[in-house]
C-alpha atoms as an extended CHARMM CRD file, in Angstrom:
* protein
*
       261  EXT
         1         1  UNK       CA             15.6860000000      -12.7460000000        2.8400000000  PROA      1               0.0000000000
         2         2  UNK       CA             12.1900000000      -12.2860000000        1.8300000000  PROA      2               0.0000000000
         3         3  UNK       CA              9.0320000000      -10.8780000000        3.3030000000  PROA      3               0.0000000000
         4         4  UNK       CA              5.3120000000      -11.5520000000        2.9350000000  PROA      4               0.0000000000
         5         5  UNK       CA              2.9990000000       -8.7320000000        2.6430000000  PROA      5               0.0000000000
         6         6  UNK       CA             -0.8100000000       -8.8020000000        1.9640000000  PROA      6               0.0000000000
         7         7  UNK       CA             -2.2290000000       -5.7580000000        0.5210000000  PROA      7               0.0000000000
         8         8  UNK       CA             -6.1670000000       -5.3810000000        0.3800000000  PROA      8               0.0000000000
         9         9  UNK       CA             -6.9310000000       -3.0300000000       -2.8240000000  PROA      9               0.0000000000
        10        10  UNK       CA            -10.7720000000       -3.0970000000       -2.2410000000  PROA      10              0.0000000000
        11        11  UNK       CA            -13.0660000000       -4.4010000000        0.7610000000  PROA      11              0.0000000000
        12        12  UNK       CA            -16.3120000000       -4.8660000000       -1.2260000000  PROA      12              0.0000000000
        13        13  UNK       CA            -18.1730000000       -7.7570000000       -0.4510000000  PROA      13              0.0000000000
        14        14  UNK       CA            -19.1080000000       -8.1100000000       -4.6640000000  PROA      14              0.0000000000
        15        15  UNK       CA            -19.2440000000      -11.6940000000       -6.0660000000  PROA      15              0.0000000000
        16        16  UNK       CA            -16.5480000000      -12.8670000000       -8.5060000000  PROA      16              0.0000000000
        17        17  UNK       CA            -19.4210000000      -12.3220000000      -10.9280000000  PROA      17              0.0000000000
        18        18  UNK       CA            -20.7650000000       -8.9810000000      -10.7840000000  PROA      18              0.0000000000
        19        19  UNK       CA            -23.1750000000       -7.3050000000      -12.6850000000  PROA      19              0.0000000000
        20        20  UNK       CA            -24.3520000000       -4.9470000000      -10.5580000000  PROA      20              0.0000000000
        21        21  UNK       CA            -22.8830000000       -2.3560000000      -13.0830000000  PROA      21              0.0000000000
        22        22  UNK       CA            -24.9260000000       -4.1910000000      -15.7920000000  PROA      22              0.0000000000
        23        23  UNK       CA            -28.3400000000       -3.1280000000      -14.4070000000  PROA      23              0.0000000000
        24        24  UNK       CA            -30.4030000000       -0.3660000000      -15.7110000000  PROA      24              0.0000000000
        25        25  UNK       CA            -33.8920000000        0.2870000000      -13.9970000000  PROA      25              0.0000000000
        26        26  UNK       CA            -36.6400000000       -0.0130000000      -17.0370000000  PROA      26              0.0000000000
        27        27  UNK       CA            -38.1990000000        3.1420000000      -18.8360000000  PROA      27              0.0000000000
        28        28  UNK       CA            -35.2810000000        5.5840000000      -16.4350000000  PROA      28              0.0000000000
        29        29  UNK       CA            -32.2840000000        6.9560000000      -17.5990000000  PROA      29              0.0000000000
        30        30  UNK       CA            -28.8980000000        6.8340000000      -14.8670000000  PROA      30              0.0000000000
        31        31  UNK       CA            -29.7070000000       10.0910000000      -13.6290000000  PROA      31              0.0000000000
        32        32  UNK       CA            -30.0520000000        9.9350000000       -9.5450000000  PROA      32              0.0000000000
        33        33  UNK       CA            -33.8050000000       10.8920000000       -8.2520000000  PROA      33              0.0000000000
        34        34  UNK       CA            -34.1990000000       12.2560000000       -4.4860000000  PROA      34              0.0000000000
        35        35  UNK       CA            -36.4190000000       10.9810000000       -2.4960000000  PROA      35              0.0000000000
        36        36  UNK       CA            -37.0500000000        7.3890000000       -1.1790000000  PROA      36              0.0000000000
        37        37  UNK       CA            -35.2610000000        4.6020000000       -3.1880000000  PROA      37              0.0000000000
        38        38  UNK       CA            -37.3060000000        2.1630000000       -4.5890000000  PROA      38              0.0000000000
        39        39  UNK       CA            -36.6910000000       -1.5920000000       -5.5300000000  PROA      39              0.0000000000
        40        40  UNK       CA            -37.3550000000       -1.6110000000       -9.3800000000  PROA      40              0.0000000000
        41        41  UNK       CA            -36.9030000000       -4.3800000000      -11.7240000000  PROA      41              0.0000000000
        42        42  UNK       CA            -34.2880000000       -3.7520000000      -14.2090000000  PROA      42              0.0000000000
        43        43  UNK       CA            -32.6950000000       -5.2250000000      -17.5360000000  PROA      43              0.0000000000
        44        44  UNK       CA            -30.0810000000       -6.7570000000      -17.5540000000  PROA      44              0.0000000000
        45        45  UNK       CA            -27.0670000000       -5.1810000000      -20.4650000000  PROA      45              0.0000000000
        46        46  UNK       CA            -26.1740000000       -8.5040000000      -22.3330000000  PROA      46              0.0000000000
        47        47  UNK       CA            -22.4870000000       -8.6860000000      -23.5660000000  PROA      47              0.0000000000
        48        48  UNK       CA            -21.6490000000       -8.3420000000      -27.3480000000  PROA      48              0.0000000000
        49        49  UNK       CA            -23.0410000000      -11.2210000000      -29.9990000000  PROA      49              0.0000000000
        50        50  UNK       CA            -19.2630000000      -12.4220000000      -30.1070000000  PROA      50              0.0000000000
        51        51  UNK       CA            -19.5690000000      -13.0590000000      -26.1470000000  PROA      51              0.0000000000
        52        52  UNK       CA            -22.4990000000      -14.0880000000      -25.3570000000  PROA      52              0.0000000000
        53        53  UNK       CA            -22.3100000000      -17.5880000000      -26.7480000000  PROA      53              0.0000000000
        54        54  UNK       CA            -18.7970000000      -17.8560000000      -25.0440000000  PROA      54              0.0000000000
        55        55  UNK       CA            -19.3780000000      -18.7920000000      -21.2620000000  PROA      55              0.0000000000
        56        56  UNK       CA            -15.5750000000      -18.4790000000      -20.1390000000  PROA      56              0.0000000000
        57        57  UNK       CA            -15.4920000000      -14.5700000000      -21.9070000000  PROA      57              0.0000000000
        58        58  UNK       CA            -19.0810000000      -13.8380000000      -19.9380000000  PROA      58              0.0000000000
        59        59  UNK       CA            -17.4370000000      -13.9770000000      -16.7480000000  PROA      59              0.0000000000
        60        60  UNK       CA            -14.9100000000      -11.5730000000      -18.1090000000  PROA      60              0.0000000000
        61        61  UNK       CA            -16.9960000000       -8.9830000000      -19.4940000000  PROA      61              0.0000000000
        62        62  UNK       CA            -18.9540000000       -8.7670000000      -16.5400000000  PROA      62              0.0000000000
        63        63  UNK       CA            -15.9210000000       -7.9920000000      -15.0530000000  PROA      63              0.0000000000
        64        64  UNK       CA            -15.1670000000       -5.1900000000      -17.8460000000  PROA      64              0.0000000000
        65        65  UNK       CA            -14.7870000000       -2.4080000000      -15.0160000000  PROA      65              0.0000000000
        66        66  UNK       CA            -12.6300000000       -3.6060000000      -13.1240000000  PROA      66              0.0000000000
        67        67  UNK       CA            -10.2660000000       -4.4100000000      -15.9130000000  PROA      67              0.0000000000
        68        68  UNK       CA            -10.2690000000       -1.1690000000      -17.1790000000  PROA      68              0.0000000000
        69        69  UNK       CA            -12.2150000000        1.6490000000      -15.2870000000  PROA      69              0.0000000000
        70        70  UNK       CA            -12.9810000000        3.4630000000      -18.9730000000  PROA      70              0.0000000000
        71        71  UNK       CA            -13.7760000000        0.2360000000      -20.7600000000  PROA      71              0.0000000000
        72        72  UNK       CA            -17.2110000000        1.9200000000      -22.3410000000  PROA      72              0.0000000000
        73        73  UNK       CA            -14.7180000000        4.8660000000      -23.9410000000  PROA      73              0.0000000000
        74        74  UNK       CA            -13.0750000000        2.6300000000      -26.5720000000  PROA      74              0.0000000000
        75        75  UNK       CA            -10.8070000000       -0.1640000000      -24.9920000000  PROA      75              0.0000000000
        76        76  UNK       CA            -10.2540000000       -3.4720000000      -27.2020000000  PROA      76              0.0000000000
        77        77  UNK       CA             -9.4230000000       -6.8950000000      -26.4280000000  PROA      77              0.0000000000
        78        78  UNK       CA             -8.6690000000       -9.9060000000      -28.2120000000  PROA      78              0.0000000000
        79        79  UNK       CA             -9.8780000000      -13.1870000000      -26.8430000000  PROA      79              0.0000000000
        80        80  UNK       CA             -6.5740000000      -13.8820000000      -24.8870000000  PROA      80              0.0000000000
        81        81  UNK       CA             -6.5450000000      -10.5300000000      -23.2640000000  PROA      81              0.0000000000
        82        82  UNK       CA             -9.8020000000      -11.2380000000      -21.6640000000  PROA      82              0.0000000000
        83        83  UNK       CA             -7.7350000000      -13.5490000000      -19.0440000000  PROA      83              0.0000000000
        84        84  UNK       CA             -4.7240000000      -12.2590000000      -18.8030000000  PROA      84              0.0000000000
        85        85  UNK       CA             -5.2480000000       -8.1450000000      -18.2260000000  PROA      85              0.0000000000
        86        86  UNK       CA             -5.0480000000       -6.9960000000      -14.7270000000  PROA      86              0.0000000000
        87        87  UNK       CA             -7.5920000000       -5.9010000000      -12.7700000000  PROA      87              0.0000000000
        88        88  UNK       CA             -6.7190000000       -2.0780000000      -13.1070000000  PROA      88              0.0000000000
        89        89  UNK       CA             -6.3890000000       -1.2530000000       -9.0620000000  PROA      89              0.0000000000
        90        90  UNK       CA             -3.7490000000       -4.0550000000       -8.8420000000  PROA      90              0.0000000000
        91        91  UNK       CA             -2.0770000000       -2.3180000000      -11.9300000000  PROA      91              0.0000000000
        92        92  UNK       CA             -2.6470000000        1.1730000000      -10.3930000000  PROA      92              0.0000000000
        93        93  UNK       CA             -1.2200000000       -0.6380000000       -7.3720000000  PROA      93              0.0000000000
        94        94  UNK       CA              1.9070000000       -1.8220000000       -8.5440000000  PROA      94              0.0000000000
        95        95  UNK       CA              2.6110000000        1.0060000000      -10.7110000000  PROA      95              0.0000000000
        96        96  UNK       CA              2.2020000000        3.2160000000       -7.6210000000  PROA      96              0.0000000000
        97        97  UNK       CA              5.3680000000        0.9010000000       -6.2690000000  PROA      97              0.0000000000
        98        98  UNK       CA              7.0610000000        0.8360000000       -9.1140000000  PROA      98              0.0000000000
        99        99  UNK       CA              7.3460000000        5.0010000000       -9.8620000000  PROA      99              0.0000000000
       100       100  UNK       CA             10.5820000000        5.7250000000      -11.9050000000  PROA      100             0.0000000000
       101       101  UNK       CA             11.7940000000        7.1140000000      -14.4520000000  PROA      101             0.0000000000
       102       102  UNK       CA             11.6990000000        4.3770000000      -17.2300000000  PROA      102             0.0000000000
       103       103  UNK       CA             10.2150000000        1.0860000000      -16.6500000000  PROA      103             0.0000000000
       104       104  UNK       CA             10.1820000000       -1.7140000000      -19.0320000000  PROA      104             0.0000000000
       105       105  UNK       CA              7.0660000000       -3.3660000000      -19.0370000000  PROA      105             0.0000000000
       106       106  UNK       CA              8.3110000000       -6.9330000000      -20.6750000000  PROA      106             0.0000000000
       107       107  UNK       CA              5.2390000000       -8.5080000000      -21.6160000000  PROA      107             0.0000000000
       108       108  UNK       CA              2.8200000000       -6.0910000000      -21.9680000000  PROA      108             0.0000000000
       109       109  UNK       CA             -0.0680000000       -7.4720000000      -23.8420000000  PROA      109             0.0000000000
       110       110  UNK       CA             -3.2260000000       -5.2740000000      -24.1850000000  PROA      110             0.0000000000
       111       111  UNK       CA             -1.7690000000       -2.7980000000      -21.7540000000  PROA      111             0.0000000000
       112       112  UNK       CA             -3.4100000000       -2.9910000000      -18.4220000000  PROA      112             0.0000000000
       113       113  UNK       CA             -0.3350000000       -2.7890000000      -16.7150000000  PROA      113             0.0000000000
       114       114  UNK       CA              1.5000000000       -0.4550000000      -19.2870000000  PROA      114             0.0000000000
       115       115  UNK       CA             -1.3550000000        2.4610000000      -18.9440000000  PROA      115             0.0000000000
       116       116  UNK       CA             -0.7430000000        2.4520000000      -15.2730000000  PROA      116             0.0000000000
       117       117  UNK       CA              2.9750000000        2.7610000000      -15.5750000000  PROA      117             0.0000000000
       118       118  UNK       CA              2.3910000000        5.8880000000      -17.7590000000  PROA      118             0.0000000000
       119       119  UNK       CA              0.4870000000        7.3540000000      -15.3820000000  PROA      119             0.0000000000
       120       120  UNK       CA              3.1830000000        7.4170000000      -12.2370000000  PROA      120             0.0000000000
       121       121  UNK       CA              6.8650000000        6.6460000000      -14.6570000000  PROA      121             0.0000000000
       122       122  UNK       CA              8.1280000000        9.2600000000      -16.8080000000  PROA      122             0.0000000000
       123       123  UNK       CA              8.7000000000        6.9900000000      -19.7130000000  PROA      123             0.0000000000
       124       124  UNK       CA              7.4410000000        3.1530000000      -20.0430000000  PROA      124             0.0000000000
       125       125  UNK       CA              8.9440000000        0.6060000000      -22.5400000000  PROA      125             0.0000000000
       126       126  UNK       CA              6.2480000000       -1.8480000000      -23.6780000000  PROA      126             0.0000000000
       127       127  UNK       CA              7.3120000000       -5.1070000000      -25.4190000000  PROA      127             0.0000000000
       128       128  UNK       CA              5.5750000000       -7.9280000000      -27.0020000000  PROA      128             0.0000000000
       129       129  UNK       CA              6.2110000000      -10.4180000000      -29.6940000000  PROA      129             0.0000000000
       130       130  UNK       CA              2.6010000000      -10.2800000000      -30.6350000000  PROA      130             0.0000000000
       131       131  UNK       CA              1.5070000000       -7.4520000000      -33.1560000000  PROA      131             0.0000000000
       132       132  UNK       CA             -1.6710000000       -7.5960000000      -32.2620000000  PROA      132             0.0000000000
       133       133  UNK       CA             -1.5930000000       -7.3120000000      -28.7180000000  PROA      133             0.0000000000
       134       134  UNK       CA              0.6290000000       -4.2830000000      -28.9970000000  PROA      134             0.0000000000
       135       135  UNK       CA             -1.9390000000       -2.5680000000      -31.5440000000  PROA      135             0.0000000000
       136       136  UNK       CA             -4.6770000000       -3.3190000000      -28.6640000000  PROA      136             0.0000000000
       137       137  UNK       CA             -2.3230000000       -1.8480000000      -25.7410000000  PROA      137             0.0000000000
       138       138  UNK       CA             -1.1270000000        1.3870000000      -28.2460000000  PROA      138             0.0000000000
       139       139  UNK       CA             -5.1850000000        2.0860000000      -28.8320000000  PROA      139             0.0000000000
       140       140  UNK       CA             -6.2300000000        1.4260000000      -24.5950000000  PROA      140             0.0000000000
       141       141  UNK       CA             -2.8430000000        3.9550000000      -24.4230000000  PROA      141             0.0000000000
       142       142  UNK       CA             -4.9610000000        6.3250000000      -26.1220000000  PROA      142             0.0000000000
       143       143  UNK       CA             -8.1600000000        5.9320000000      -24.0840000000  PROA      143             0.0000000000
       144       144  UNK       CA             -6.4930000000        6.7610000000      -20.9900000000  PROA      144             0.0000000000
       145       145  UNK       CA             -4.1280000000        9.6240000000      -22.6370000000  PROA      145             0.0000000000
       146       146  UNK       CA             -0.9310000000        8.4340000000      -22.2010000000  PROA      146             0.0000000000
       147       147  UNK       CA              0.0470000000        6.7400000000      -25.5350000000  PROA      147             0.0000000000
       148       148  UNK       CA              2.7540000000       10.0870000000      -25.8760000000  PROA      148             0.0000000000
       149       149  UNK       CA              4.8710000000        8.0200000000      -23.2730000000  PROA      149             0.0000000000
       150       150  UNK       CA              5.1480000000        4.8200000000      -24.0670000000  PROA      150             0.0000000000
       151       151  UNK       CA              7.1830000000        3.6150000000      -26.3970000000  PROA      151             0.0000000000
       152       152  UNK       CA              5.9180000000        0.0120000000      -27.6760000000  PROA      152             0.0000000000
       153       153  UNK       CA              8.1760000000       -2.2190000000      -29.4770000000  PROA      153             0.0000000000
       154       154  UNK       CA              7.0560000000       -5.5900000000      -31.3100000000  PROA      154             0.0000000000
       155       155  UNK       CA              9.7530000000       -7.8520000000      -30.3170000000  PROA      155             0.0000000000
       156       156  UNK       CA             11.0680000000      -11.0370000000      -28.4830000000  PROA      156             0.0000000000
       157       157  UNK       CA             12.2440000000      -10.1620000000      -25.0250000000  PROA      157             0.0000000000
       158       158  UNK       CA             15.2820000000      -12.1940000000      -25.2010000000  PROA      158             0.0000000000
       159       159  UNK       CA             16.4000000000       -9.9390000000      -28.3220000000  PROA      159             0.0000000000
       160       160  UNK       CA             15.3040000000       -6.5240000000      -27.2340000000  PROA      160             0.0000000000
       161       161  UNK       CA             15.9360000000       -6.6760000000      -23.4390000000  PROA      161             0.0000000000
       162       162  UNK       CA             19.7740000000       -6.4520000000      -23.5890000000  PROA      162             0.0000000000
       163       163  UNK       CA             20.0080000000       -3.0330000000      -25.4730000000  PROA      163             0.0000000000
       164       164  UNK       CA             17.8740000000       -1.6860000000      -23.0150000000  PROA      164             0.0000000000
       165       165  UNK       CA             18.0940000000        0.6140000000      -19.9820000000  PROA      165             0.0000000000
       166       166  UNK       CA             16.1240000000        1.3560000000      -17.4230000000  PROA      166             0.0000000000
       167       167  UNK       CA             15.7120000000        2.0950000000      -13.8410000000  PROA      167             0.0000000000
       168       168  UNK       CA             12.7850000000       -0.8820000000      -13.0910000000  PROA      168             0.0000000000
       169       169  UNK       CA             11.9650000000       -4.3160000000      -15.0480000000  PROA      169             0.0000000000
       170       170  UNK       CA              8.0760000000       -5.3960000000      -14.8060000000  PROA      170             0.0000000000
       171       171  UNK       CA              7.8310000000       -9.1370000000      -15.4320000000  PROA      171             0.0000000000
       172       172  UNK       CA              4.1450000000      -10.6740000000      -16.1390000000  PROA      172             0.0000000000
       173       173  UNK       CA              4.9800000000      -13.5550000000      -18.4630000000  PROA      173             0.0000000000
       174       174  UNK       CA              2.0340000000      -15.5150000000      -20.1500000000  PROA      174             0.0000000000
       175       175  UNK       CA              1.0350000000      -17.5900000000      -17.5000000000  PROA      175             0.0000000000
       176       176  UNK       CA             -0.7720000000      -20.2100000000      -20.3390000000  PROA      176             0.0000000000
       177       177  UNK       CA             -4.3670000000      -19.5570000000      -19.6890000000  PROA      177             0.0000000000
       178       178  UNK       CA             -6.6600000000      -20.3090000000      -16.9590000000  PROA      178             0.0000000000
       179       179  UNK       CA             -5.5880000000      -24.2220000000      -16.7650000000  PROA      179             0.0000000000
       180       180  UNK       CA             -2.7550000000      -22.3450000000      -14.7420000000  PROA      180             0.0000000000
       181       181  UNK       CA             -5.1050000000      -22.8980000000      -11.8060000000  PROA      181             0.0000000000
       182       182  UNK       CA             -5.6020000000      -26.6680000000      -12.5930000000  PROA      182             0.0000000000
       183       183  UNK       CA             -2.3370000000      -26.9750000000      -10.0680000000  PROA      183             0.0000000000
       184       184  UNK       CA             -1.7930000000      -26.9130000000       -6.5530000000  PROA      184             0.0000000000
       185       185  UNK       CA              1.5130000000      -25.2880000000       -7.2290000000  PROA      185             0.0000000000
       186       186  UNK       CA              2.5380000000      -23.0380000000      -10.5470000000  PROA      186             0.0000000000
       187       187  UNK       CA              5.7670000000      -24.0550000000      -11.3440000000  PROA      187             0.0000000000
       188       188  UNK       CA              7.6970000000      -21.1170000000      -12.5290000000  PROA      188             0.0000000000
       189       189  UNK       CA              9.7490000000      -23.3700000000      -14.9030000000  PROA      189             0.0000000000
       190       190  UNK       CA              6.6200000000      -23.9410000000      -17.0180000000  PROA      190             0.0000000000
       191       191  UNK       CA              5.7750000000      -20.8610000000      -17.5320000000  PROA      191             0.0000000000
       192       192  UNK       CA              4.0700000000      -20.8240000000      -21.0590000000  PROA      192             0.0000000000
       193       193  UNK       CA              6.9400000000      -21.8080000000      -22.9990000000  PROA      193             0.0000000000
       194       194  UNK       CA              8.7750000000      -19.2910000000      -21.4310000000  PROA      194             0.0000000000
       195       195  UNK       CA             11.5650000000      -20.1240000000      -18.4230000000  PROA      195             0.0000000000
       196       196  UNK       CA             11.4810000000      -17.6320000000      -15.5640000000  PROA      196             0.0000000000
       197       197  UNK       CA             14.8390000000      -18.1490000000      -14.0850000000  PROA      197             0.0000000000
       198       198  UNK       CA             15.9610000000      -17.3150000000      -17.5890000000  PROA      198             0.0000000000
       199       199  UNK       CA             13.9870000000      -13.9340000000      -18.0570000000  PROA      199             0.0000000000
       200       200  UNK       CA             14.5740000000      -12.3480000000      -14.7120000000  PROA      200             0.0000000000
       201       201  UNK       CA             18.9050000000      -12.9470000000      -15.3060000000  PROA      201             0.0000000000
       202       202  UNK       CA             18.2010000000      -10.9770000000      -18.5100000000  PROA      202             0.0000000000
       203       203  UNK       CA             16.5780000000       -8.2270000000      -16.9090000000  PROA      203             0.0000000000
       204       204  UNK       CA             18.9530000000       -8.3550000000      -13.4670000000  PROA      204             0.0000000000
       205       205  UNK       CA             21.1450000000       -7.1080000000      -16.3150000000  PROA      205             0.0000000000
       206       206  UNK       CA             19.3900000000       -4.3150000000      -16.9000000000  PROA      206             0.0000000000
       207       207  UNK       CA             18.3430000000       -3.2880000000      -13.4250000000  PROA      207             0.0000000000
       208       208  UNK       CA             18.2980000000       -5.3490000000       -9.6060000000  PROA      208             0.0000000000
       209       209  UNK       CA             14.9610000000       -3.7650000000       -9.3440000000  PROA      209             0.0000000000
       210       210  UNK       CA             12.4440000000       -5.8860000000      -10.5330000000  PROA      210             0.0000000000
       211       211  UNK       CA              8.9890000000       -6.5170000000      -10.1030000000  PROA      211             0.0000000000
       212       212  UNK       CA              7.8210000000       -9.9360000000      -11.1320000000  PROA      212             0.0000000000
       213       213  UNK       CA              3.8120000000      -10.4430000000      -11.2660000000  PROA      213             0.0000000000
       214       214  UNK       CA              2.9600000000      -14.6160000000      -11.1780000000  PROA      214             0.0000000000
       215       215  UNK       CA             -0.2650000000      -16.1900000000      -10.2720000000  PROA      215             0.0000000000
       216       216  UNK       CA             -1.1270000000      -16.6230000000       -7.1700000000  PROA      216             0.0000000000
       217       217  UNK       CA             -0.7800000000      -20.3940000000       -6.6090000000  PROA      217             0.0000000000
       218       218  UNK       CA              2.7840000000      -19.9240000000       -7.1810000000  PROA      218             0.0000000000
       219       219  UNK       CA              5.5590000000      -21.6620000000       -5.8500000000  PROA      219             0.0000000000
       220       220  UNK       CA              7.4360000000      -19.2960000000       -3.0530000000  PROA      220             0.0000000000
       221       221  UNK       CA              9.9590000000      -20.7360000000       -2.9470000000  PROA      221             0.0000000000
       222       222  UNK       CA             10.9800000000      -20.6750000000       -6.5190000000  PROA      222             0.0000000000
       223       223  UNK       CA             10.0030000000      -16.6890000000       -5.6960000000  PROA      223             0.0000000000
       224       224  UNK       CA             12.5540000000      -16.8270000000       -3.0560000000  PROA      224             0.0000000000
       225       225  UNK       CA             15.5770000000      -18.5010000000       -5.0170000000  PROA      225             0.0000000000
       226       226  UNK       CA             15.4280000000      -15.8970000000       -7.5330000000  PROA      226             0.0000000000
       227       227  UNK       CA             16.5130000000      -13.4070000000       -4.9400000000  PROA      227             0.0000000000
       228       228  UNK       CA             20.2130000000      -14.9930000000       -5.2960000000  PROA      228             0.0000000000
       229       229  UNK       CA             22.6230000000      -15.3500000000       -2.0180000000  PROA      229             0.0000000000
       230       230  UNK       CA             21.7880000000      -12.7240000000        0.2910000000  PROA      230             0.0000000000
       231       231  UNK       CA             19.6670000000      -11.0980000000       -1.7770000000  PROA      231             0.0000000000
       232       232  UNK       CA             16.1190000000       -9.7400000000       -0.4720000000  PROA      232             0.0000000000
       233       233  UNK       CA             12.6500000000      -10.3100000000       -2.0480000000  PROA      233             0.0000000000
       234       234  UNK       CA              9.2130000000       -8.8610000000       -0.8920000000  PROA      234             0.0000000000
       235       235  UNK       CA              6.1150000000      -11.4310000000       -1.5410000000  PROA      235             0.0000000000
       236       236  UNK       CA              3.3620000000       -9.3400000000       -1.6970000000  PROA      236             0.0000000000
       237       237  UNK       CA             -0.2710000000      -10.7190000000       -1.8600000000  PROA      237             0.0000000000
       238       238  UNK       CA             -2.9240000000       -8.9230000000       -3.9210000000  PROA      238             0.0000000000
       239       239  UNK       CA             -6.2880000000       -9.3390000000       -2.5040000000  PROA      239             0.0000000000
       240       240  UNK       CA             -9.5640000000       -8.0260000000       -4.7440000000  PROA      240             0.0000000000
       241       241  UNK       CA            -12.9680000000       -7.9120000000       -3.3700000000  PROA      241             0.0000000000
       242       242  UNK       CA            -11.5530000000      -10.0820000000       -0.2160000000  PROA      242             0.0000000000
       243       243  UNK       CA            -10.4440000000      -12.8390000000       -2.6690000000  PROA      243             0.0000000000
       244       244  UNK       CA             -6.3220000000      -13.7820000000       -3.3530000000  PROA      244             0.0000000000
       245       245  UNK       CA             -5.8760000000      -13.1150000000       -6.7950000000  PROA      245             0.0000000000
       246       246  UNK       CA             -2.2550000000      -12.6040000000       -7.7540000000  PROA      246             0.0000000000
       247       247  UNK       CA              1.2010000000      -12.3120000000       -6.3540000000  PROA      247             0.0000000000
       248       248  UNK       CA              3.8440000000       -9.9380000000       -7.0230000000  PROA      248             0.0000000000
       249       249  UNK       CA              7.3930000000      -10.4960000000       -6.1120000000  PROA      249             0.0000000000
       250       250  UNK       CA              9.2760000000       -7.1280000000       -5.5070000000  PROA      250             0.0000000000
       251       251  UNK       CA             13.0190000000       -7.6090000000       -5.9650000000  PROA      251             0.0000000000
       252       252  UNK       CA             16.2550000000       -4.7400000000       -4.9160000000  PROA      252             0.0000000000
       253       253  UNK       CA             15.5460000000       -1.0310000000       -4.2540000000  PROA      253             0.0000000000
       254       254  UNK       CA             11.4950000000       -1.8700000000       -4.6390000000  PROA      254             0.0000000000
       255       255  UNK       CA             11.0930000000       -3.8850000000       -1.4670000000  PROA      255             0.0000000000
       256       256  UNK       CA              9.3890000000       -1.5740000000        1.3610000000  PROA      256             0.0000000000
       257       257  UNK       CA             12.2490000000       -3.2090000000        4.2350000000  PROA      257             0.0000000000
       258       258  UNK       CA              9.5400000000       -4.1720000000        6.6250000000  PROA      258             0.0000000000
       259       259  UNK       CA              7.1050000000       -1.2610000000        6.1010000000  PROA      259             0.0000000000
       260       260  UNK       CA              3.8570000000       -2.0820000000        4.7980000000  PROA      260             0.0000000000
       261       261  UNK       CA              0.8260000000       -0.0390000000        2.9660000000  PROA      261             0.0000000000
């Protein structure tokens, strides 16, 4: 059985591109000023020397904000981060729905999704194979505060996942890069090297509560299958800014049964 659920996490009318946040009226500081507002020209804040000359990373670090609300207070990312952290109120979102105790977050990368986890899960489990992605994710831990509980592990999920236990499984695989968007439909089997059929039956033995975060051209039915023989799945939409940008599947005890936020 499965369910389709579109949840609106901001209603702004923004561009894709914004750089609204960017924008500092010349020879003022940010400090507000009463009285009638004014239309001043105002300078534009370039990105970093390493950035500017890279088009594809522009787009991104005008973005910076909504990646990570306290991006200006020390966060770091490597090039690959750039594209695959999530936009921090569809993190705060899902971690909201996914409040446990421990949560394994399987693929954690720079930590967008782990941070949020801290924040509502008593203890989070962060895995990934690459070093350096969990050295970024451990130092954005600190920014926000909760690096005290997370425990990160440098591993390969196959390996680590079955001495594991927890009460939820958070699945956001490397989805390949932004080419992922090149097809009409994102087949779940070619997932970056990675099988998806084959990671979610590791962590079903962990937990049947599983959250599984996949772009959002992806195939629903392969969404659907995963569920298993009377099993029930909850499709959930994630709209930014009035714009579809991901989907997250929500498998057992974490699908809402018909209710809807």
């Amino acid at each position: 059985m499965s369910e389709n659920v579109d949840v609106k996490l901001d209603n702004t009318e923004n561009s894709e591109l914004n750089t609204e946040d960017n924008v500092l009226p010349e020879g003022t500081s940010n400090q507000k000023k009463k009285g009638k507002k004014k239309k001043r020209k105002g300078r534009l804040i370039q990105p970093p020397a390493d950035i500017q000359d890279d088009k594809e990373l522009c787009k991104y670090w005008y973005q910076r904000y909504r990646l990570f609300s306290r991006f200006d207070e020390g966060i770091q990312l490597d090039r690959e981060s750039w594209f695959s952290v999530t936009p921090e109120k569809i993190s705060e979102h899902i971690a909201e729905r996914c409040q446990c105790d421990v949560i394994v977050d399987g693929f954690c990368g720079a930590g967008g999704n782990t941070i949020q986890f801290a924040l509502y899960c008593e203890r989070v489990i962060a895995i990934d194979i690459d070093p350096v992605k969990i050295e970024l994710a451990r130092n954005n831990a600190k920014v926000y505060g909760v690096e005290d509980r997370i425990e990160f592990i440098v591993g390969d999920f196959y390996k680590v996942m079955p001495s594991l236990q927890a009460d939820v499984v958070f699945l956001s695989p490397p989805w390949g890069g932004p080419e992922y968007l090149n097809n009409k439909n994102y087949d779940l089997n070619n997932m970056a090297c990675l099988n998806a059929f084959d990671i979610f039956k590791i962590s079903q033995k962990i937990t049947q509560n599983i959250a599984f975060f996949v772009p959002r051209n992806t195939n629903i039915d392969q969404l659907t299958v995963l569920a298993g023989s009377g099993g029930k799945v909850e499709i959930e939409q994630n709209i930014l800014n009035s714009k579809l940008k991901t989907i997250t599947a929500y498998y057992g005890d974490l699908c809402l049964d018909g209710e809807t936020q």
